[in-house]
mmCIF file of the N, C-alpha and C atoms, coordinates in Angstrom:
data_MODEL
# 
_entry.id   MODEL 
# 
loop_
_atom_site.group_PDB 
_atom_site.id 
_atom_site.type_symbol 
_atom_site.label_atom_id 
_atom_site.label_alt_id 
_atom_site.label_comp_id 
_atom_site.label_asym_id 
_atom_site.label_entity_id 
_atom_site.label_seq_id 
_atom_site.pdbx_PDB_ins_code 
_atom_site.Cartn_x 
_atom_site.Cartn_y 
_atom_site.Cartn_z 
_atom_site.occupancy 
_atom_site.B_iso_or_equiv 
_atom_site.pdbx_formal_charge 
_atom_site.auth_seq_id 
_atom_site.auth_comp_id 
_atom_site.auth_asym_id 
_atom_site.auth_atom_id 
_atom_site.pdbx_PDB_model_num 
ATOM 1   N N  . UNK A 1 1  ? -2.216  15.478  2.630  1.00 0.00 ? 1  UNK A N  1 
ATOM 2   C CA . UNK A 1 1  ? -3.641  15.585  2.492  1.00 0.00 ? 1  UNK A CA 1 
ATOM 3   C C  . UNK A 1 1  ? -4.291  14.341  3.075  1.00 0.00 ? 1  UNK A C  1 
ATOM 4   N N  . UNK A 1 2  ? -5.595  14.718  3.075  1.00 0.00 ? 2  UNK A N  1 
ATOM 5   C CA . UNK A 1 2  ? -6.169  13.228  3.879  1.00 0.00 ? 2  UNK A CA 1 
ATOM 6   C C  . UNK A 1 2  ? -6.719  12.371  2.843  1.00 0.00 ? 2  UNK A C  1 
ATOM 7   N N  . UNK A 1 3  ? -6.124  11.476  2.879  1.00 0.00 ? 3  UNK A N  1 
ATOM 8   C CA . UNK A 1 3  ? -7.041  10.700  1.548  1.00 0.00 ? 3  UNK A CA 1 
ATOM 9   C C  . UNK A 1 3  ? -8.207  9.410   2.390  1.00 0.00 ? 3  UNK A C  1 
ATOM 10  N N  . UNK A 1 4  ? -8.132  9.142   3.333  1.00 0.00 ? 4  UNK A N  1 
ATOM 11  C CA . UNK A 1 4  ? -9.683  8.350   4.130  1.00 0.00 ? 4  UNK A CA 1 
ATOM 12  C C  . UNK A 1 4  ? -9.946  9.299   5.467  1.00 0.00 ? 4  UNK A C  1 
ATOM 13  N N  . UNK A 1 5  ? -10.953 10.130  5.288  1.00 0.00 ? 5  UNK A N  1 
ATOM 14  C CA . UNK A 1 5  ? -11.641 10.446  5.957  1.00 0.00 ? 5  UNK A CA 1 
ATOM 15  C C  . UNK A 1 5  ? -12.246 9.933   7.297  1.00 0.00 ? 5  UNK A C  1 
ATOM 16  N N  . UNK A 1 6  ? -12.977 8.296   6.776  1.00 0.00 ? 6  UNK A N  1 
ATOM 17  C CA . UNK A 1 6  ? -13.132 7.899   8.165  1.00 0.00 ? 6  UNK A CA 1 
ATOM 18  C C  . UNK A 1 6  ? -12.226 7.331   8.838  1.00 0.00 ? 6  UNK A C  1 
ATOM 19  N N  . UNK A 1 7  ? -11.418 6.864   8.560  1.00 0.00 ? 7  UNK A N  1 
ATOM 20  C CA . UNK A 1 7  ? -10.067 6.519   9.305  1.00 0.00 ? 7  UNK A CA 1 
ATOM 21  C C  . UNK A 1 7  ? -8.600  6.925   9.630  1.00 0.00 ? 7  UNK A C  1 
ATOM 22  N N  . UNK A 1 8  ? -9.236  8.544   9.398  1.00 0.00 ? 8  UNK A N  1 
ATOM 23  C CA . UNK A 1 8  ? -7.819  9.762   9.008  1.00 0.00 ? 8  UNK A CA 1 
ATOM 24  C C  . UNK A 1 8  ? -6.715  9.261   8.428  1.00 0.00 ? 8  UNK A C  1 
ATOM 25  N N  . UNK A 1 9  ? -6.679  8.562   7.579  1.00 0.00 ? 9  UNK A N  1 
ATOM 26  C CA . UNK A 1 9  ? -5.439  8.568   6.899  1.00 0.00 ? 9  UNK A CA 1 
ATOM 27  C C  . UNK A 1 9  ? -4.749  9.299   5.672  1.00 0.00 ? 9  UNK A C  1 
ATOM 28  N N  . UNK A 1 10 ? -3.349  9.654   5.956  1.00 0.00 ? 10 UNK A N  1 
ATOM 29  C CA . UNK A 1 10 ? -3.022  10.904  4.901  1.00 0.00 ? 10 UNK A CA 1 
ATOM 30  C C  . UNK A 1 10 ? -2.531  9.589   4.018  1.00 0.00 ? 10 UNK A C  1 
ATOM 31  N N  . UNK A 1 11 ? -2.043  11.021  3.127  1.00 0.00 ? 11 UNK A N  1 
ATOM 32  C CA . UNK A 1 11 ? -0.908  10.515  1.686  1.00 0.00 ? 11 UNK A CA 1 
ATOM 33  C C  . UNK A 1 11 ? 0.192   10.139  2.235  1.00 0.00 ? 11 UNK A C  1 
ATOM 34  N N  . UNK A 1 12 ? 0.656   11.077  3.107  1.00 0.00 ? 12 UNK A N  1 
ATOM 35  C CA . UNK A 1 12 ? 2.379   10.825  4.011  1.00 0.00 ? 12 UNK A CA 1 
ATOM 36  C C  . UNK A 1 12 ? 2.320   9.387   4.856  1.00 0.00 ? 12 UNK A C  1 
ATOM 37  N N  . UNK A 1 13 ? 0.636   8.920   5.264  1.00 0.00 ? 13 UNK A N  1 
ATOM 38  C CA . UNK A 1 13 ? 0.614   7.357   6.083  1.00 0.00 ? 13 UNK A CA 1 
ATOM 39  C C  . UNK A 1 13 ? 0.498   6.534   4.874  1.00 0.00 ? 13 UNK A C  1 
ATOM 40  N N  . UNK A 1 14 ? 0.206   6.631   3.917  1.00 0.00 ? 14 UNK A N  1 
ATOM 41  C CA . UNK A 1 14 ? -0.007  5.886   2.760  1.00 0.00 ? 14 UNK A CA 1 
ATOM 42  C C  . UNK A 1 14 ? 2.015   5.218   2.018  1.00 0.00 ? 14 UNK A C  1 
ATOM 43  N N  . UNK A 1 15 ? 2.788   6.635   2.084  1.00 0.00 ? 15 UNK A N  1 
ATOM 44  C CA . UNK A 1 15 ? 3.698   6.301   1.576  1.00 0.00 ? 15 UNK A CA 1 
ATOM 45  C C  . UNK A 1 15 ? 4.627   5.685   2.830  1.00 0.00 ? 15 UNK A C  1 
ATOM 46  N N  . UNK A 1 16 ? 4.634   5.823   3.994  1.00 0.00 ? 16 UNK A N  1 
ATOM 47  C CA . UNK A 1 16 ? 5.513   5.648   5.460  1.00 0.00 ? 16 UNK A CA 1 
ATOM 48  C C  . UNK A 1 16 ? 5.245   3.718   5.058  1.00 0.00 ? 16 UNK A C  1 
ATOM 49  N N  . UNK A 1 17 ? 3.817   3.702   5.055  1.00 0.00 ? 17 UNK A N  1 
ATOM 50  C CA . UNK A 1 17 ? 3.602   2.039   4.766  1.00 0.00 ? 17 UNK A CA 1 
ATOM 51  C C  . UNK A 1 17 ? 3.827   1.606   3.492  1.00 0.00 ? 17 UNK A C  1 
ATOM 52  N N  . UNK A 1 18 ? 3.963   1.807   2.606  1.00 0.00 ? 18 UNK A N  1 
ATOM 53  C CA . UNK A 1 18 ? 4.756   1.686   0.881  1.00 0.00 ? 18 UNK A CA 1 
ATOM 54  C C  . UNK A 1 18 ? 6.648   1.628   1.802  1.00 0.00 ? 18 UNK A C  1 
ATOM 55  N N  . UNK A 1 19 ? 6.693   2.208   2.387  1.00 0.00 ? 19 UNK A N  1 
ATOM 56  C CA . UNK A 1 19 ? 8.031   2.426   2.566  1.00 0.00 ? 19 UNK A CA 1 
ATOM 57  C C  . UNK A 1 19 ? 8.495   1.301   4.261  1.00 0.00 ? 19 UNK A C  1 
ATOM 58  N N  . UNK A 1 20 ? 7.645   0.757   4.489  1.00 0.00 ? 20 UNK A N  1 
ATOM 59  C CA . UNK A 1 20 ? 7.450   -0.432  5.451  1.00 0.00 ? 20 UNK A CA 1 
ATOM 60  C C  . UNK A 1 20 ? 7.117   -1.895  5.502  1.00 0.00 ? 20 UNK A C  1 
ATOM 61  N N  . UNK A 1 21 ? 7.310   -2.157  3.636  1.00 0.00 ? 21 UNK A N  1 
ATOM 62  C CA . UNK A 1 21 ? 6.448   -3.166  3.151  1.00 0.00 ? 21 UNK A CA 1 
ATOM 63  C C  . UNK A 1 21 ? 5.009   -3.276  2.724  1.00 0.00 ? 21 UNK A C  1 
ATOM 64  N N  . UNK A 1 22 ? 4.551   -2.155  2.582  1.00 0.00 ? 22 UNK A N  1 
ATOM 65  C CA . UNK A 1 22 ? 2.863   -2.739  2.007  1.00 0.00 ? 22 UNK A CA 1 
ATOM 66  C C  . UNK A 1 22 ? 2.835   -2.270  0.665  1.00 0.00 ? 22 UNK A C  1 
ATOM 67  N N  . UNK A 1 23 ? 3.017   -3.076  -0.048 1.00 0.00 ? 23 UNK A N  1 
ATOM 68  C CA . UNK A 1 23 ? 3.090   -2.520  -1.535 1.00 0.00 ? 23 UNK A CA 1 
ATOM 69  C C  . UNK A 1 23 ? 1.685   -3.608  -2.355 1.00 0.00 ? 23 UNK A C  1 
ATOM 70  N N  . UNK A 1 24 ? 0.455   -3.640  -1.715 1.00 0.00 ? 24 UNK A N  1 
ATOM 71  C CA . UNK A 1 24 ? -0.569  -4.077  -2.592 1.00 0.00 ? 24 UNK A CA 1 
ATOM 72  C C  . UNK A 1 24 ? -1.971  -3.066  -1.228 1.00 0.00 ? 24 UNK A C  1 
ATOM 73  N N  . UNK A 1 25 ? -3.230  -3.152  -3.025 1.00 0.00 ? 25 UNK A N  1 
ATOM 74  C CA . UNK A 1 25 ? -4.077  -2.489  -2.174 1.00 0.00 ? 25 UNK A CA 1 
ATOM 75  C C  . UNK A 1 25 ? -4.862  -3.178  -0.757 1.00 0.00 ? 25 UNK A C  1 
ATOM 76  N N  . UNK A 1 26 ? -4.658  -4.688  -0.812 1.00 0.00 ? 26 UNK A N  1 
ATOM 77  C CA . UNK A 1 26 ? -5.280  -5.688  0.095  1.00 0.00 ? 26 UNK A CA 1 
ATOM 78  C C  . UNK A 1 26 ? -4.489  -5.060  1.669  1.00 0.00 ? 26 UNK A C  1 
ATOM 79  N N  . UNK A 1 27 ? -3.054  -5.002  1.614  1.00 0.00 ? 27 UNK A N  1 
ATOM 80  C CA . UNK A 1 27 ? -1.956  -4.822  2.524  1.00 0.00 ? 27 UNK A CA 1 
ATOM 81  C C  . UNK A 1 27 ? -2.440  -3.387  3.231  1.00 0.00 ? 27 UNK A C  1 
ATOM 82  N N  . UNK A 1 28 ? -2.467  -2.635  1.877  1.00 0.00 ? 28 UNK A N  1 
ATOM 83  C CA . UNK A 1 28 ? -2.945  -0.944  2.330  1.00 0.00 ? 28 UNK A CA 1 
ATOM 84  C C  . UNK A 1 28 ? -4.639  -0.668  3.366  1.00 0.00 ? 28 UNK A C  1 
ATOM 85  N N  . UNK A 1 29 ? -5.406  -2.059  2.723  1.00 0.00 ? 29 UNK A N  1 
ATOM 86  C CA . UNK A 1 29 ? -6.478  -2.313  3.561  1.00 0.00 ? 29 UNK A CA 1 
ATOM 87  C C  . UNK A 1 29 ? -6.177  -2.414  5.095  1.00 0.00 ? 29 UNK A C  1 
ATOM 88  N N  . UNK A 1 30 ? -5.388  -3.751  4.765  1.00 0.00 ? 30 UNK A N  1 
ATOM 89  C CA . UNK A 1 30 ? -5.366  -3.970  6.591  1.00 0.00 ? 30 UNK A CA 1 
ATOM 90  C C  . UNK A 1 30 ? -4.663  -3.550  7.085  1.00 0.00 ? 30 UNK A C  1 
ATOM 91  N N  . UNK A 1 31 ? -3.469  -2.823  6.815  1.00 0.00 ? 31 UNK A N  1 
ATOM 92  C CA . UNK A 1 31 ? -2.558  -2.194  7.639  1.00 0.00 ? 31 UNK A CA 1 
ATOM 93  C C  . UNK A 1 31 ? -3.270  -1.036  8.188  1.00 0.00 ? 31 UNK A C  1 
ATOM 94  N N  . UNK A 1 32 ? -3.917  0.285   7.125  1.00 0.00 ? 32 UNK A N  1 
ATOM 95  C CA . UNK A 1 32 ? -4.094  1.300   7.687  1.00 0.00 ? 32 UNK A CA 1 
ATOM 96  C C  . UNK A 1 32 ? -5.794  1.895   7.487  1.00 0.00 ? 32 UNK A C  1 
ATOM 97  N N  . UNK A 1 33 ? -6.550  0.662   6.921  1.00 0.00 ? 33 UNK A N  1 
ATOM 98  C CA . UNK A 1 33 ? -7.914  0.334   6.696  1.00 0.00 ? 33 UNK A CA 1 
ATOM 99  C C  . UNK A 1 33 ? -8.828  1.514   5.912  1.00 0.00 ? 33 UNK A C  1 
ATOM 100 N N  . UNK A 1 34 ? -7.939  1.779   4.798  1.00 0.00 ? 34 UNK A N  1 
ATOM 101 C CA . UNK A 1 34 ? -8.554  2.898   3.790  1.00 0.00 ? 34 UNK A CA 1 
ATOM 102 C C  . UNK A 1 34 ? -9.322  1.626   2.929  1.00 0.00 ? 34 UNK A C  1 
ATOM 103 N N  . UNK A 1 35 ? -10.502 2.385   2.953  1.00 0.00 ? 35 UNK A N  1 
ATOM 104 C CA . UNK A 1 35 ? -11.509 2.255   1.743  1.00 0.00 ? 35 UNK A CA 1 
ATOM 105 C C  . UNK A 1 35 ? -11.961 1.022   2.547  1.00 0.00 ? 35 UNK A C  1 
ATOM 106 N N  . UNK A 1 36 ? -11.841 0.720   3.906  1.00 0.00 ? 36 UNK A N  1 
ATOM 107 C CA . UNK A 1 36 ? -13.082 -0.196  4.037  1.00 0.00 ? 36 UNK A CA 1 
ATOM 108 C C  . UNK A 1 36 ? -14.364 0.373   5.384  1.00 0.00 ? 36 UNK A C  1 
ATOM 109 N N  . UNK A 1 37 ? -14.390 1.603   5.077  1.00 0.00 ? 37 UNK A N  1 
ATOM 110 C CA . UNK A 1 37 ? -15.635 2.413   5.703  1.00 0.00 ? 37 UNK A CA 1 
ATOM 111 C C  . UNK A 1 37 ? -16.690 2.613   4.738  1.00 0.00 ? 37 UNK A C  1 
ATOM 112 N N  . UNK A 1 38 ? -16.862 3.373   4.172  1.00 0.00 ? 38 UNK A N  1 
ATOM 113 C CA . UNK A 1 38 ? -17.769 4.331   3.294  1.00 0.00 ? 38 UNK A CA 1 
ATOM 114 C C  . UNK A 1 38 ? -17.300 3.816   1.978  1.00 0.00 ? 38 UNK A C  1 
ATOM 115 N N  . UNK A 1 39 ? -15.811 3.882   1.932  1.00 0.00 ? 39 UNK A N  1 
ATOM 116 C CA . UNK A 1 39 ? -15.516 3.302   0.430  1.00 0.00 ? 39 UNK A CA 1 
ATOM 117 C C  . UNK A 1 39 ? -15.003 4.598   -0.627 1.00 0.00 ? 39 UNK A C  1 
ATOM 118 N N  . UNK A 1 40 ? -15.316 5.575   0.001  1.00 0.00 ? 40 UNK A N  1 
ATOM 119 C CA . UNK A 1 40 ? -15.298 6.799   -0.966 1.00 0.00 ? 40 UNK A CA 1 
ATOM 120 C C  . UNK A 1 40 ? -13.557 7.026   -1.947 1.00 0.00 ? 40 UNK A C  1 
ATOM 121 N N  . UNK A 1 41 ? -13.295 6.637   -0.416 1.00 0.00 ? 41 UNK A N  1 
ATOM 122 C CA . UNK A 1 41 ? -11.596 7.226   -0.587 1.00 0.00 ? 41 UNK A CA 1 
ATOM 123 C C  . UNK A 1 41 ? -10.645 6.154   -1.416 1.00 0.00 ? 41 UNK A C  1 
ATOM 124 N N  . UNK A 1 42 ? -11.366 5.298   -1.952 1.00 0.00 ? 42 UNK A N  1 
ATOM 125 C CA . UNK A 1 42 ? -10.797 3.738   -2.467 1.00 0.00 ? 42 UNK A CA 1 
ATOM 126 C C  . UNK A 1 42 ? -9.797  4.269   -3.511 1.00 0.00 ? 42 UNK A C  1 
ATOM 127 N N  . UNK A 1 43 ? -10.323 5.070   -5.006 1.00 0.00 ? 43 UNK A N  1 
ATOM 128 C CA . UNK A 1 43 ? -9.491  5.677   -5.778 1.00 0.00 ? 43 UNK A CA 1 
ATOM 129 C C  . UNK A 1 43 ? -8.784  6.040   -5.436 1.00 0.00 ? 43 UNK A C  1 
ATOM 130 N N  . UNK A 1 44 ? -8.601  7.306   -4.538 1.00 0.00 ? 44 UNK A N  1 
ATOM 131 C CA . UNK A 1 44 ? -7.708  8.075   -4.306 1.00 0.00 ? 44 UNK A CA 1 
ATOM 132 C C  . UNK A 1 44 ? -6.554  7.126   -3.499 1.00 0.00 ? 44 UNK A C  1 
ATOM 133 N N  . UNK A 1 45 ? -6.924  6.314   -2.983 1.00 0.00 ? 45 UNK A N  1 
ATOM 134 C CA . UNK A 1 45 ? -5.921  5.685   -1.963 1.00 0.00 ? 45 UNK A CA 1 
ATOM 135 C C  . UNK A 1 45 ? -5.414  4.513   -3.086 1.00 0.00 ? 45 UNK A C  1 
ATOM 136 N N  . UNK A 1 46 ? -6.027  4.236   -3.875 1.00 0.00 ? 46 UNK A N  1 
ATOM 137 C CA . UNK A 1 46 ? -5.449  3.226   -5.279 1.00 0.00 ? 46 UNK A CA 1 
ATOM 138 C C  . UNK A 1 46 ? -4.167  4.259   -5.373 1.00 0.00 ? 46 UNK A C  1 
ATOM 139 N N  . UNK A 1 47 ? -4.971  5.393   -6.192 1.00 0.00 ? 47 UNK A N  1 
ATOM 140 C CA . UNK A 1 47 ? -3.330  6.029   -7.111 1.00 0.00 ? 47 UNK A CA 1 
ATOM 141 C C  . UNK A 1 47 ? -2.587  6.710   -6.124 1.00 0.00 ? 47 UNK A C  1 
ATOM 142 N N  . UNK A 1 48 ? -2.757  6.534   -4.442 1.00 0.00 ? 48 UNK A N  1 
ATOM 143 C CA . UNK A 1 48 ? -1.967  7.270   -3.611 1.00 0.00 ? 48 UNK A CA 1 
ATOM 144 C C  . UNK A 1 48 ? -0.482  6.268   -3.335 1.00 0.00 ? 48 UNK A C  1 
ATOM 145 N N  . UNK A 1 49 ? -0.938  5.211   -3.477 1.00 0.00 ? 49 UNK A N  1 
ATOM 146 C CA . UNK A 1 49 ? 0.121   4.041   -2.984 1.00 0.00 ? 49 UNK A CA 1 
ATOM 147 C C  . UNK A 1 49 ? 0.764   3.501   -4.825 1.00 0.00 ? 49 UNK A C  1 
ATOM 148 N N  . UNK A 1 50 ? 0.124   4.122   -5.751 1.00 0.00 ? 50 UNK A N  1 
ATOM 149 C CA . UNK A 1 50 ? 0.684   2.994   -6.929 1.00 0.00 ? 50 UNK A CA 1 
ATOM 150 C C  . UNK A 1 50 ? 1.623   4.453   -6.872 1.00 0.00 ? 50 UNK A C  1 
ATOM 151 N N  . UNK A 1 51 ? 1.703   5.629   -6.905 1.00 0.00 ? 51 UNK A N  1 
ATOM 152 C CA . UNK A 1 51 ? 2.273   6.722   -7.123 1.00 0.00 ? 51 UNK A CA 1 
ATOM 153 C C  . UNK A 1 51 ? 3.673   6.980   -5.984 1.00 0.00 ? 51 UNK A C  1 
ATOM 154 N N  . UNK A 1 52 ? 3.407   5.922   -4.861 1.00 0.00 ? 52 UNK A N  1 
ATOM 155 C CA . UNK A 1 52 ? 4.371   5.563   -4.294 1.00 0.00 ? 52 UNK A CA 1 
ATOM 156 C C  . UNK A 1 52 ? 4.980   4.456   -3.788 1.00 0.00 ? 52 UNK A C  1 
ATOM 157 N N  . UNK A 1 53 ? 4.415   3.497   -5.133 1.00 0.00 ? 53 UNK A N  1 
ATOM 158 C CA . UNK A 1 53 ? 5.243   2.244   -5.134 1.00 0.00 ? 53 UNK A CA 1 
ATOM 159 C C  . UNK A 1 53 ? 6.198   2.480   -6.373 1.00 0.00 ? 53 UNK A C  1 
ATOM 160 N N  . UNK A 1 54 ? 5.912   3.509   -7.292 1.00 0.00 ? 54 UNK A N  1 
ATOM 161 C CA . UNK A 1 54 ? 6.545   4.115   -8.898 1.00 0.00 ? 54 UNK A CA 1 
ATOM 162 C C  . UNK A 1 54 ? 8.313   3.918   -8.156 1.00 0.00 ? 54 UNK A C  1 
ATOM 163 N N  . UNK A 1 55 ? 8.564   4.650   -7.183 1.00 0.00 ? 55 UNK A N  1 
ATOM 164 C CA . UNK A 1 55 ? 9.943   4.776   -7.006 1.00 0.00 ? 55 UNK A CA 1 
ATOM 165 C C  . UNK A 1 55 ? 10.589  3.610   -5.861 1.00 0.00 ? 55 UNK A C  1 
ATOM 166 N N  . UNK A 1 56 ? 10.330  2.596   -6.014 1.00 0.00 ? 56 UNK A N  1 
ATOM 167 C CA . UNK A 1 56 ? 10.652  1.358   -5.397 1.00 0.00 ? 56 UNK A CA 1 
ATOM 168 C C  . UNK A 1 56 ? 12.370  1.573   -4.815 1.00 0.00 ? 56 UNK A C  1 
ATOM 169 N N  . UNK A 1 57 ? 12.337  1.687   -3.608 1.00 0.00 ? 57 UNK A N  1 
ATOM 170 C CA . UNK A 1 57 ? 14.192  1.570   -3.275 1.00 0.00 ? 57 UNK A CA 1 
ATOM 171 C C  . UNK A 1 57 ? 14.537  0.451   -3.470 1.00 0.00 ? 57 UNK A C  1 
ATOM 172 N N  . UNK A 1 58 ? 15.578  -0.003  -3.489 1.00 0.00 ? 58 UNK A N  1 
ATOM 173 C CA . UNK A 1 58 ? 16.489  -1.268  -4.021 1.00 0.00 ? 58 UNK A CA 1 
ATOM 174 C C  . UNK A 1 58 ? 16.084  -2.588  -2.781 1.00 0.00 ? 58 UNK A C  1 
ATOM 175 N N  . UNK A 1 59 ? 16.116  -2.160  -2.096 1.00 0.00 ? 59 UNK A N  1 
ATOM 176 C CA . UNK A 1 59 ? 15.570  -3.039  -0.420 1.00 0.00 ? 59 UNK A CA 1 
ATOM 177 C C  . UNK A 1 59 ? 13.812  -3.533  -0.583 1.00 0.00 ? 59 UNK A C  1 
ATOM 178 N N  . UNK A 1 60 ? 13.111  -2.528  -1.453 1.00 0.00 ? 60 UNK A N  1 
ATOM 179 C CA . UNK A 1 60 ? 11.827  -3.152  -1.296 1.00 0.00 ? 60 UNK A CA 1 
ATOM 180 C C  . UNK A 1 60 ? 12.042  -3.961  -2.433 1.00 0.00 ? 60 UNK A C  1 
ATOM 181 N N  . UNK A 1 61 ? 12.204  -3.316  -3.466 1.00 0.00 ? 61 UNK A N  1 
ATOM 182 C CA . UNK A 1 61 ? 12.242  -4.732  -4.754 1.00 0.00 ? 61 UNK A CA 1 
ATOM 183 C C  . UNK A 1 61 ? 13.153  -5.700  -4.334 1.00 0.00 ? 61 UNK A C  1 
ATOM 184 N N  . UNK A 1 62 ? 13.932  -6.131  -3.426 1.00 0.00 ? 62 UNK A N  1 
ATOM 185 C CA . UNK A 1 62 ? 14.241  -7.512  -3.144 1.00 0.00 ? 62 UNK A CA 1 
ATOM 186 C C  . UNK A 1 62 ? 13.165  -8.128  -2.298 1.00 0.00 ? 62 UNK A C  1 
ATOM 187 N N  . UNK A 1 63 ? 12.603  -6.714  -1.647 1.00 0.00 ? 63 UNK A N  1 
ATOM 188 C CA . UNK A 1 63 ? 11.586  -7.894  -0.885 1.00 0.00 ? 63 UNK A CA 1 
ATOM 189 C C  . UNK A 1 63 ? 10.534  -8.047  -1.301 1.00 0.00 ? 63 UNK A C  1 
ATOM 190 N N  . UNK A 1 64 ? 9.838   -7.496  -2.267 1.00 0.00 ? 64 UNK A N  1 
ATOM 191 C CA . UNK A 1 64 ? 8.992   -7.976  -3.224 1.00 0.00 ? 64 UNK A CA 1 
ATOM 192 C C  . UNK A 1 64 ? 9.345   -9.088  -4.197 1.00 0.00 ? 64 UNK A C  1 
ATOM 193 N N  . UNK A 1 65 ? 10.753  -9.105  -4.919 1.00 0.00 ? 65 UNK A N  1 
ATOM 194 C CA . UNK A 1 65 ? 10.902  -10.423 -5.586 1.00 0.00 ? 65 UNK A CA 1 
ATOM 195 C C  . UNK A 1 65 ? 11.352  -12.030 -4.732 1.00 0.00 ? 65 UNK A C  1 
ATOM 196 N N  . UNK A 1 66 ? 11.676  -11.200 -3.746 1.00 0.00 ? 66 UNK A N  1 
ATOM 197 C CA . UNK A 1 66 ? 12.043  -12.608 -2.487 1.00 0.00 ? 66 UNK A CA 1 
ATOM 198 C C  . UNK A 1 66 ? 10.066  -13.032 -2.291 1.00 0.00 ? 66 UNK A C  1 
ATOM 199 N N  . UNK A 1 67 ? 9.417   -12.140 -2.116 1.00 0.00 ? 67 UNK A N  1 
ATOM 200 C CA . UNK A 1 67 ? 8.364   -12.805 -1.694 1.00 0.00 ? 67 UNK A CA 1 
ATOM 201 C C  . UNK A 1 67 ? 7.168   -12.826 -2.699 1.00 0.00 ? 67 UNK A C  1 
ATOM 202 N N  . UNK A 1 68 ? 7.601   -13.083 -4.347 1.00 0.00 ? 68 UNK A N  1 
ATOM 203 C CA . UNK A 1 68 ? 7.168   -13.380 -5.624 1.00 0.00 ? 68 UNK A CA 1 
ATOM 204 C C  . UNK A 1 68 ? 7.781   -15.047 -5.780 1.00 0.00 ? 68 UNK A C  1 
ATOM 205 N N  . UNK A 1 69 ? 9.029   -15.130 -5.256 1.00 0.00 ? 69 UNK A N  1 
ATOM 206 C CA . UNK A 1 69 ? 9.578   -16.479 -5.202 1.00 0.00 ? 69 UNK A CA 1 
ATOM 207 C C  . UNK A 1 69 ? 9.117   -17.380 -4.164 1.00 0.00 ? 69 UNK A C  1 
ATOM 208 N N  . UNK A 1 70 ? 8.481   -16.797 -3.585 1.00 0.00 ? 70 UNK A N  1 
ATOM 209 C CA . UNK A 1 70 ? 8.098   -17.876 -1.936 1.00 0.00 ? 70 UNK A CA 1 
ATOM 210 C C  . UNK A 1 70 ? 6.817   -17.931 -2.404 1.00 0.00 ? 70 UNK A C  1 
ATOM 211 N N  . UNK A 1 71 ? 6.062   -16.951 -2.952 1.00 0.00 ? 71 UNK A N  1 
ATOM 212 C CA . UNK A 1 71 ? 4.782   -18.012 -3.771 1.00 0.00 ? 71 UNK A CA 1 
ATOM 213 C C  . UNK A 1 71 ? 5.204   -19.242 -4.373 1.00 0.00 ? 71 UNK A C  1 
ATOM 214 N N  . UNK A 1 72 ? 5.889   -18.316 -5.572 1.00 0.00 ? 72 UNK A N  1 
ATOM 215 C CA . UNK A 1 72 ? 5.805   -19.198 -6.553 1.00 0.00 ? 72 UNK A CA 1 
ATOM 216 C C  . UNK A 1 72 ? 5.919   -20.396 -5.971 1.00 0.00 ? 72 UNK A C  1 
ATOM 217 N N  . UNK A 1 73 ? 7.103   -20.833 -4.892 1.00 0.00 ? 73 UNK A N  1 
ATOM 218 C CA . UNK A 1 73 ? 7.338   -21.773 -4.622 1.00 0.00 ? 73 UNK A CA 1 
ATOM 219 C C  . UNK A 1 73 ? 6.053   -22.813 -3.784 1.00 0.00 ? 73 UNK A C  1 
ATOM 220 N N  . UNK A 1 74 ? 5.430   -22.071 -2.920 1.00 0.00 ? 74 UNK A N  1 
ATOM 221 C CA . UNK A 1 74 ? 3.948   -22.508 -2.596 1.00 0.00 ? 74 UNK A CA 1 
ATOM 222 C C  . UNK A 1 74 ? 2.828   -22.797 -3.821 1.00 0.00 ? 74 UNK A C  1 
ATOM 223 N N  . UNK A 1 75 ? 3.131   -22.423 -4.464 1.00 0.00 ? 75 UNK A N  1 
ATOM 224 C CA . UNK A 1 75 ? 1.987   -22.402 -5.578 1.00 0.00 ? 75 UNK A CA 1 
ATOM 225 C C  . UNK A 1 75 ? 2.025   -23.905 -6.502 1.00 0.00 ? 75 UNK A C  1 
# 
């Protein structure tokens, strides 16, 4: 389905980038630029990516906690 209208983006481009590294809504912004037109599609593209960050493969949660530790360590 299309969840941003002005920037045609589906559910299936939403999860391809969940499944490429973009696992925050800032990431989901600039990678595939939902919800910064009109704004409408912001919800839907919230619970489109948290609904496919739910099943995390073993490869992204290292690279999410590898790059929870490289803050921290900047921080």
């Amino acid at each position: 389905m299309i969840v941003c209208v002005c920037r045609r983006v589906s559910d299936h481009e939403i999860r391809r980038a969940v499944g490429q590294g973009c696992h925050s809504f800032a990431e989901l912004q600039q990678t595939l630029g939902v919800a910064t037109g009109c704004g409408k599609c912001g919800e839907c593209a919230l619970h489109t990516l948290q609904a496919a960050l739910k099943p995390v493969p073993k490869q992204a949660a290292q690279h999410l906690a590898a790059a929870a530790m490289a803050e921290a360590r900047h921080a």
